[in-house]
Legacy VTK file of the C-alpha trace (Angstrom):
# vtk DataFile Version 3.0
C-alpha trace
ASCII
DATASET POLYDATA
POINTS 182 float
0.000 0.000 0.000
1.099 3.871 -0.357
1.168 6.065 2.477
-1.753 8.683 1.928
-2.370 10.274 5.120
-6.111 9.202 5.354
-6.823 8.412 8.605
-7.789 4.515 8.906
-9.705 2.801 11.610
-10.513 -0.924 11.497
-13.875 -1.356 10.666
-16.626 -3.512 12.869
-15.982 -6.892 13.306
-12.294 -6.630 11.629
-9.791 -8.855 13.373
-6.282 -7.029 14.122
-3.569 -9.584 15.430
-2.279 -6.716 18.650
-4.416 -4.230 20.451
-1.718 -1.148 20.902
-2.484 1.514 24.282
0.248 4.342 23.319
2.173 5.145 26.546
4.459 8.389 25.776
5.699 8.590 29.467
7.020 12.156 29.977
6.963 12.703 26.604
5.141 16.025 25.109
1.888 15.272 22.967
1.456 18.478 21.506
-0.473 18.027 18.129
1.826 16.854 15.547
4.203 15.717 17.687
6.411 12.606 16.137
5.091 10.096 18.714
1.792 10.406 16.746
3.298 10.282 13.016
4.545 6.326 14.573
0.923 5.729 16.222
0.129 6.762 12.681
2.629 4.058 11.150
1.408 1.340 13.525
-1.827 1.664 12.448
-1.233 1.921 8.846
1.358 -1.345 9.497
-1.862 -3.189 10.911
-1.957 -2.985 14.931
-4.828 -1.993 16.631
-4.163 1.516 18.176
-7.006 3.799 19.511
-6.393 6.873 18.416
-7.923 10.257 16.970
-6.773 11.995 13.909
-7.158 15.590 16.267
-3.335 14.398 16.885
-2.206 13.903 14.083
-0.172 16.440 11.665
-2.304 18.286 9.459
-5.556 18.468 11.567
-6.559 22.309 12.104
-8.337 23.004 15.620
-9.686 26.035 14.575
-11.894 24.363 11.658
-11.832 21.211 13.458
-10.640 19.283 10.087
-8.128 17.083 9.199
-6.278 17.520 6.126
-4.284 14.259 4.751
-2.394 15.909 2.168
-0.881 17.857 5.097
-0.057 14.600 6.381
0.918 12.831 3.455
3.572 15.798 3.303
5.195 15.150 6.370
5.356 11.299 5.602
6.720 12.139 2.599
9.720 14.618 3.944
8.400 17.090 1.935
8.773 19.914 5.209
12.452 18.791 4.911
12.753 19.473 1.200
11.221 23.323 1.796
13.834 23.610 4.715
16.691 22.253 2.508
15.495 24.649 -0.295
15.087 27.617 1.726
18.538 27.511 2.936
20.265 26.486 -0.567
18.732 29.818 -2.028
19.153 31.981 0.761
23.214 32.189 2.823
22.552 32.969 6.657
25.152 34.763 8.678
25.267 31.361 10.657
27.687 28.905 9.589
25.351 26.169 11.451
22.499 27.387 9.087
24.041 26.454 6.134
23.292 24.368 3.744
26.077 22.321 3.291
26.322 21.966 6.805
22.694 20.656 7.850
22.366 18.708 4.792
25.643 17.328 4.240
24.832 13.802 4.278
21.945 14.100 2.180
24.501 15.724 -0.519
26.704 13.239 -0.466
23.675 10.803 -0.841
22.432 13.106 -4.226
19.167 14.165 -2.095
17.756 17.214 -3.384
14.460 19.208 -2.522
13.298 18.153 -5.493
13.734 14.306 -5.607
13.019 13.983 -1.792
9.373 12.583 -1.994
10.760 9.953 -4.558
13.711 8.965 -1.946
11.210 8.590 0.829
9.027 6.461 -1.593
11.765 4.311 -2.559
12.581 3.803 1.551
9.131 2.899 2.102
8.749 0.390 -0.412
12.617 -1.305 0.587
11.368 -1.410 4.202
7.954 -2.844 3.073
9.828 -5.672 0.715
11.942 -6.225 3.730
11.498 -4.961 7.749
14.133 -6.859 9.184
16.755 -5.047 10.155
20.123 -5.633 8.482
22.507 -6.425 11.011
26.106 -4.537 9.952
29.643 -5.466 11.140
30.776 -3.399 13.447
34.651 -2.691 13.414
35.718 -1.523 16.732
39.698 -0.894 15.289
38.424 1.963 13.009
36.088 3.474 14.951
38.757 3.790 18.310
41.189 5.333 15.440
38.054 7.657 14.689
37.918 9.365 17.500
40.314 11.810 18.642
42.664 10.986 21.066
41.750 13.073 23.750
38.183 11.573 23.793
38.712 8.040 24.268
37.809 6.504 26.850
41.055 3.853 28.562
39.997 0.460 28.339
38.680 -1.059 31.977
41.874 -3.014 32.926
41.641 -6.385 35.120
43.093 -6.483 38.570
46.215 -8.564 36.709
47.079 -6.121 34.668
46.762 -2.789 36.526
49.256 -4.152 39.541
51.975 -5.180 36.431
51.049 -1.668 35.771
52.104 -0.776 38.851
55.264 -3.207 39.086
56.245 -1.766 35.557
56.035 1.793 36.787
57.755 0.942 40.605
60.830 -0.647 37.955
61.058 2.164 35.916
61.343 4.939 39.121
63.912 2.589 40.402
65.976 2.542 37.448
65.952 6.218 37.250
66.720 6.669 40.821
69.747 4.212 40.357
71.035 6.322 37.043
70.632 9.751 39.014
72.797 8.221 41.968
75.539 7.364 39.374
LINES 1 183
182 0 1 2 3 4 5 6 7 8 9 10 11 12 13 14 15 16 17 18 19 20 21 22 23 24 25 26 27 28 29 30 31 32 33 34 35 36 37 38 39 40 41 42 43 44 45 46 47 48 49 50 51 52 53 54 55 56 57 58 59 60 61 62 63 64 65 66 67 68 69 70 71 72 73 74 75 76 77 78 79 80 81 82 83 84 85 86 87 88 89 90 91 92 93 94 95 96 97 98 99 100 101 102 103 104 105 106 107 108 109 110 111 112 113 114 115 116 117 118 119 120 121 122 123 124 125 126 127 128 129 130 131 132 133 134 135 136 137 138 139 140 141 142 143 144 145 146 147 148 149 150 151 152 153 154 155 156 157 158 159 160 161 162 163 164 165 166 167 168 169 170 171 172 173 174 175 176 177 178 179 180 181
């Protein structure tokens, strides 16, 4: 199926495998919020989550209607593309403003505002074809050489190895002490 917007509730008698109570915690529900765009995805996705559409992105309190092409928008990352275009035509003062700074990664991927609703699409449909998620290798070597020196972390040594530690360092004081007397 395409993501639409249209708000969908399972009709009488419909069997869903999982009823779904949201539970947001602390979190702020302000209309629009993102909790509600994944309430929104459960649904769609086939679980059983009471909900109203007066949370979702795109309905208007002040007419009390709920417009799905707003949502559809925000599905679609098409808020993102009129943020990435606003910034490419205009140059703030802010170097953290920039273009090529916010939206580096989505450069380097060939993500424009233009072709962003067709990038989205094409995410949708690989995670539909596929929703397990693709384990990747890990290499801990590189990443350690990553990050800058002054950031890492020492590795937690074992009670073996921090008293040869200590041995090593007692030798070395000796030695000097031994070489100054001389």
């Amino acid at each position: 199926e395409e993501a639409t917007g249209e708000v969908y509730h399972p009709e009488e008698g419909e069997v869903r495998p999982f009823r779904v109570f949201l539970d947001v915690g602390i979190a702020a529900t302000s209309t629009g919020a993102r909790v509600f765009g994944a309430v929104k995805g459960a649904v769609d996705g086939g679980l059983d989550v009471p909900h109203n559409e007066k949370r979702f992105p795109g309905y208007d309190s002040e007419s009390k209607s709920y417009d799905a092409n707003a949502h559809r928008a925000r599905i679609f990352g098409l808020h993102v593309g009129g943020w990435m275009a606003t910034l490419r035509d205009e140059k703030p003062e802010n170097v953290n403003t920039t273009f090529e700074y916010q939206f580096a990664t989505y450069i380097k991927n060939g993500v424009t505002p233009e072709n962003i609703e067709e990038v989205y699409a094409k995410v949708h449909a690989a995670i539909r074809a596929s929703p397990a998620r693709v384990e990747k290798e890990f290499d801990v070597e590189a990443y350690v050489a990553s990050v800058p020196k002054n950031c890492r972390k020492q590795v937690k040594r074992s009670l073996a190895q921090r008293k040869a530690r200590v041995a090593q360092k007692k030798q070395s004081r000796i030695v000097k002490l031994m070489a100054a007397q001389e």
